[in-house]
N, C-alpha and C positions, 0 to 999 in steps of 0.2 A: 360067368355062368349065371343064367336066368335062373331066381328061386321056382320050383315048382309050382303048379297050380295050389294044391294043397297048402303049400308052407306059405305062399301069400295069400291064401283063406287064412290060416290063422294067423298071418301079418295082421291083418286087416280086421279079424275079429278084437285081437288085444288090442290096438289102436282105438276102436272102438267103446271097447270095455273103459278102458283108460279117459278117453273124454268124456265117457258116459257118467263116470265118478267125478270126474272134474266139475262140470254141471250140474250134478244129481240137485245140490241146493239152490241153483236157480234157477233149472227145469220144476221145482217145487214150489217156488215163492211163486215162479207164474200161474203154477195149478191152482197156488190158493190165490190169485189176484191179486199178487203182489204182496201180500200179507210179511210182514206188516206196514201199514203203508202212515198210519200218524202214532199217536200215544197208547200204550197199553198199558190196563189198570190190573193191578194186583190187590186183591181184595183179602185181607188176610182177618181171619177170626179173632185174632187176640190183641193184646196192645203192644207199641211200641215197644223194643225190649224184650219181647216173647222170644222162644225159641224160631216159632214157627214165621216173627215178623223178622229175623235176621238173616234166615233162610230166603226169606223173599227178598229182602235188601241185597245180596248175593249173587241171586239169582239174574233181578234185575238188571245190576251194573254187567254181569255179563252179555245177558242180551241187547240192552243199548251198544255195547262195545262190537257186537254182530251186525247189529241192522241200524245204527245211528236211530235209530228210533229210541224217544222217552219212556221207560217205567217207572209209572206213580204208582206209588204204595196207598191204600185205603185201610187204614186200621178199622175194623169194626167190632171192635171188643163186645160181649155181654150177652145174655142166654144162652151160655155152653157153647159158643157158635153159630145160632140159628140165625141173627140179625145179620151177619155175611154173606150165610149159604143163601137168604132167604132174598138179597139183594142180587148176587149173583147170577140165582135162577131165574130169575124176572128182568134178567139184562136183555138186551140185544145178541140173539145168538150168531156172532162177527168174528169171536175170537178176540176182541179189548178187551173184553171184562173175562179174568184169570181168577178161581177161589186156588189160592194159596191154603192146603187145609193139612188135618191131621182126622185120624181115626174117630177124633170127635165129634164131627159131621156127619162123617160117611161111614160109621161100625156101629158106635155107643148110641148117640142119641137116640135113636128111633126106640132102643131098648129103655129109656131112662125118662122119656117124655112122653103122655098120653098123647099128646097131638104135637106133631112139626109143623112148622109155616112153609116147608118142603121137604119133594120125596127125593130122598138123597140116593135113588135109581133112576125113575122116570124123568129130573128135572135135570140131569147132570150128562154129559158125554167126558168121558174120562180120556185124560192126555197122557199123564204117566205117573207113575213112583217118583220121587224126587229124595227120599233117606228115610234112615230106621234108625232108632237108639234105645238106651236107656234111661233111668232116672233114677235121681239120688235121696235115700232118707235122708233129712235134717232137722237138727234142733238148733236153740240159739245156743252157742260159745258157753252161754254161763249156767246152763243147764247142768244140774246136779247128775244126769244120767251122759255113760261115755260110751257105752256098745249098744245094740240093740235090745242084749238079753236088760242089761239095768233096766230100758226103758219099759219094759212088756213086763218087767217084775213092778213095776208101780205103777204100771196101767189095769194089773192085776187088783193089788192091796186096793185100788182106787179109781175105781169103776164110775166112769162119767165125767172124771174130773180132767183128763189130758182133753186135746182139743186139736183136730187136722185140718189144714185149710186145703182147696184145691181150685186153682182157677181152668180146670181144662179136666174134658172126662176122663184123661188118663191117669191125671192126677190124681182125682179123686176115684178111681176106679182102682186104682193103687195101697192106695189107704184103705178103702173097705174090703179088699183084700188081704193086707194084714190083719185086720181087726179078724174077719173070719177065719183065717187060719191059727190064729197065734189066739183066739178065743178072746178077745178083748173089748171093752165097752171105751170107744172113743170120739167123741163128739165132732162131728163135721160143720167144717164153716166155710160156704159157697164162698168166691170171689170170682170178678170178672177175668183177669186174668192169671195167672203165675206169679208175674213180678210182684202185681199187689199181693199177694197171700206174704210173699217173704216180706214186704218193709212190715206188715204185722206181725211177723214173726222175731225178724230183726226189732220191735216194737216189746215185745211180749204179750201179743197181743191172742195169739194161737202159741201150741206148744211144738207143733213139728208138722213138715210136710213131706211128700213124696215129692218133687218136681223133675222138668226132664235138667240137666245137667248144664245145660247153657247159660241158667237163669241160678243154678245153684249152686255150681263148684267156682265163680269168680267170688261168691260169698264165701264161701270155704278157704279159700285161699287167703283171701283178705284177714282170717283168722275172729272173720263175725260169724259162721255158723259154723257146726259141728256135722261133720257125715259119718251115718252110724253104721249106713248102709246099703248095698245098689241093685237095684229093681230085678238085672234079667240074671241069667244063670251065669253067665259068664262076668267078671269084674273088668270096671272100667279102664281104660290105657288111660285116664287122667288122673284118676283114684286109687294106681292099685295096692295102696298098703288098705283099704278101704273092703270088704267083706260084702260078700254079697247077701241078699239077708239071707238068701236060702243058707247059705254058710254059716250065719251066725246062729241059724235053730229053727228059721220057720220055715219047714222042709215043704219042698214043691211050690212056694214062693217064686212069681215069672212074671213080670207089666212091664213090656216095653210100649212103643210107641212107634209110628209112620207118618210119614208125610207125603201129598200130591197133589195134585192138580187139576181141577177140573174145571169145565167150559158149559154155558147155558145148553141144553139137549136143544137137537139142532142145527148145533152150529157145522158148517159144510165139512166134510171129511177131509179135504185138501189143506182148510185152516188149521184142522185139529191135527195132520200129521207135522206141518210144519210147524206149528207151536209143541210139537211131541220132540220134535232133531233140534231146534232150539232152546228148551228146559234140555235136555240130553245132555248137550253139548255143555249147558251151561252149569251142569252139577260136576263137571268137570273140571272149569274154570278155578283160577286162585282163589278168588275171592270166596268160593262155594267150599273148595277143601281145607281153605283155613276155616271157613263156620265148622265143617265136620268134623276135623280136626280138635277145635278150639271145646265143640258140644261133644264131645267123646262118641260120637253117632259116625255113620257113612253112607256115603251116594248109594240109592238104588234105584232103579230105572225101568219102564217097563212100557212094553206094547200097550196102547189103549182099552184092547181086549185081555190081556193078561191081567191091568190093575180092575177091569172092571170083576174077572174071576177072583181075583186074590180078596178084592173088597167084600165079595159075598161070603167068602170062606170066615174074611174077618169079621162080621154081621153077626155069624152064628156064631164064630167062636166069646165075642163081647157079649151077646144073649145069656148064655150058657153060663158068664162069669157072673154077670149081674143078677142071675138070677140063683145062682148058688151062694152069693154075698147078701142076699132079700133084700134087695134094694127092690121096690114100688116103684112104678113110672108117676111121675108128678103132674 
């Protein structure tokens, strides 16, 4: 019996459908011109060891394992971020040059800096979300104080004399956060990145930090610092006999953190979607869910136009902290 006209209309439509998905990735790779077609650089803000450079090592290895194409990491540690975003923006808008960033670039700074060497709107075409987490208070191991409340009771008696490092605006946006809420006089000490603030710490060199968890709980574990307590409302799956501070006392206490990805403005919409399904794809990868896994954080992912809304919502809402904490733009 001959199928009807109809029922081989939809023979033929699913057939359709069905190679159309089969394709879709290299019906796209030809839309962006073959992208990628040599080396992609991942240009990451912070140093070697950062949360945000292991995220990109991660990332990387899964996109070389997609498109046999190379990703080289460019660490460019220092100014909060600005000397990445600021190389970045001034790339070649192709799609090789990838800023690997966090909320530091594209939320905090503009609020924390009287002038940027880029506008982290006009200079930027956004690709996607790539994760969100937390971050952990710490002291060193041999610190006389063992909860949060110890710590804030002789930051109290002694006003000026503790000392927070922070190498990333979340970090330090974190700690002036506690100081404002918990009422306390704590002295901040810039670093370029993360790592460095803890061998100072691990040093005695500052007396605690706020860091995100990648860079902090393999210290903790090791049984060289001490975590007293974790950034968002909810406690860590890597910490949780570990309190969160809002838990320990400083009520309405909340800094997390995000990461993404953005491309010089510019750059052809066909590059930008393909490098948007390849980070996609690749925060899904082993290698990316042991990072998230490993950082107590997880994948999240988003339309170009979605992370460009969510990053303005984020703009005002870092404004808004920074300037209930009196922090002065510098």
């Amino acid at each position: 019996m001959t199928p009807s006209s109809p029922r081989r209309a939809l023979l033929a439509t699913a057939v359709a459908l069905a190679l159309g998905a089969l394709h879709a990735p290299t019906a796209l790779a030809q839309a962006a011109g073959g992208y990628p077609a040599k080396a992609i650089t991942f240009v990451v803000p912070f140093a070697a060891g950062s949360a945000t450079d292991q995220l990109a090592r991660a990332l990387g290895q899964s996109i070389t394992n997609d498109t046999k194409q190379p990703v080289v990491i460019d660490n460019k540690a220092g100014a909060s971020g600005m000397i990445a975003a600021s190389a970045v923006a001034k790339s070649a808008a192709d799609g090789y040059s990838v800023l690997i960033t966090t909320n530091t670039t594209h939320a905090a700074n503009e609020h924390l800096y009287k002038k940027l060497s880029y506008d982290p709107v006009k200079d930027f075409a956004p690709v996607t979300g790539l994760g969100k987490g937390g971050q952990v208070l710490v002291v060193n191991a041999s610190a006389p104080y063992k909860n949060v409340g110890e710590l804030l009771a002789f930051a109290k008696k002694n006003p000026g004399k503790l000392s927070f490092g922070s190498g990333s605006s979340s970090s330090r946006m974190a700690g002036e956060m506690l100081k404002q809420l918990a009422g306390v006089d704590i002295l901040h000490v810039p670093y370029k990145s993360n790592p460095l603030a803890i061998t100072d710490l691990l040093g005695g060199q500052i007396d605690l930090m706020i860091t995100d968890t990648s860079t902090g709980v393999p210290q903790v574990k090791a049984g060289k610092l001490s975590a007293l307590g974790y950034s968002t409302q909810k406690r860590s799956t890597q910490l949780p006999d570990v309190p969160t501070i809002d838990e320990a006392g400083v009520k309405g206490y909340d800094m997390g953190y995000w990461f993404a990805a953005y491309v010089p403005a510019g750059t052809p919409a066909p590059v930008v979607a393909r490098l948007n399904e390849l980070l996609t794809a690749a925060t899904k990868s082993a290698a990316a869910k042991s990072f998230f896994d490993n950082a107590g954080s997880e994948a999240w992912t988003t339309t170009p136009d979605e992370l460009a809304k969510f990053q303005a919502a984020e703009t005002q809402k870092w404004g808004k902290v920074i300037k209930a904490a009196g922090i002065e733009a510098e």
